[in-house]
C-alpha angles and dihedrals in degrees: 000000000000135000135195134173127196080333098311124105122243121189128242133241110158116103128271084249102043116108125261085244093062092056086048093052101052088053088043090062088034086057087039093065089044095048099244136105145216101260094157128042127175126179118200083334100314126121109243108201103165122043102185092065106124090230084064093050103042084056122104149225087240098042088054133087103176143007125182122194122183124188144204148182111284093239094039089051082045093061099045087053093047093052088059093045089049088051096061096051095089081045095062095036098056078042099056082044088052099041087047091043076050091053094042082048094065085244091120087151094061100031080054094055090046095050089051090051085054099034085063096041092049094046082053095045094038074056104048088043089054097048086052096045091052091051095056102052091219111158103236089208086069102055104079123197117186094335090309124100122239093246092052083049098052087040089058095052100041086063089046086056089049099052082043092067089044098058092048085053096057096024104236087167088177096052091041092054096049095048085049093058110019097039120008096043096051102056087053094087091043086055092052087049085053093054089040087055095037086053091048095055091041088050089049090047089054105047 
């Protein structure tokens, strides 16, 4: 098998049989020492996003021709994830509209599928958002939005998102509808300002 990081060739040791997250495991500590971190992997010219998938980790060594790693600085990785995060804002906003104009509409059933489909982007996202910001260091107290602070602005949604799986529990499709369009929609943008804000400080820290 090859292996390449950051376009370099490393050389492996791990067995024939050991898995592909083993391999990934040992550069990830060798990146940890010099204060970087794997922010691309590609296996026999396929995109691996998600480590943890249970067809990555089942893969191995054997099985395997090539594997490129690439890697980056932890804030400057943040950033890149935060931009991304900060481009699907306007995405999940014009969804909850659409999921709550589904609900007003009488069409519960299918209101009900698309808000599944955004309830799972936006835990990943919430989760990718979380990891980034982590990684910053950025005081959340500091970014104002609006006269509120960021953190003020993510606690709020994170009740809204509370009393949203409430009312799909018990199906309080009218209640449900109003706190989608009317409360929930509209922080989202002040959420994306608050990224935006929180990328600019972490650029400036970094240059």
């Amino acid at each position: 098998m090859k292996l390449t990081l950051d376009g370099q060739a490393i050389d492996v040791v791990e067995e024939s049989d050991s898995s592909l997250s083993l391999v990934i495991e040992r550069i990830s500590h060798m990146l940890k020492e010099r204060f970087r971190v794997v922010s691309e992997l590609e296996v026999d010219g396929v995109a691996v996003g998600d480590w943890s998938d249970p067809a990555f980790q089942a893969q191995t060594v054997g099985q395997t021709q090539e594997i490129r790693i690439r890697s980056e600085e932890p804030r400057k990785l943040a950033v890149k994830v935060l931009y991304e995060i900060a481009t699907y804002m306007p995405k999940i906003q014009d969804a909850l509209i659409k999921t709550s104009e589904k609900i007003q509409s009488r069409k519960e059933e299918e209101g009900m599928r698309l808000l599944e489909q955004v309830t799972s982007t936006w835990a990943e996202l919430l989760h990718g958002l979380q990891s980034a910001i982590l990684v910053t260091g950025i005081d959340l107290q500091a970014i104002q939005v609006k006269e509120k602070t960021f953190l003020d602005i993510n606690n709020e949604i994170h009740q809204f998102l509370e009393e949203i799986s409430r009312f799909v529990q018990d199906q309080q499709y009218l209640e449900l509808s109003d706190i989608l369009e009317y409360e929930l929609a509209p922080r989202l943008p002040e959420l994306e300002e608050g990224i935006y804000q929180i990328i600019k400080s972490v650029e400036q820290a970094i240059h």
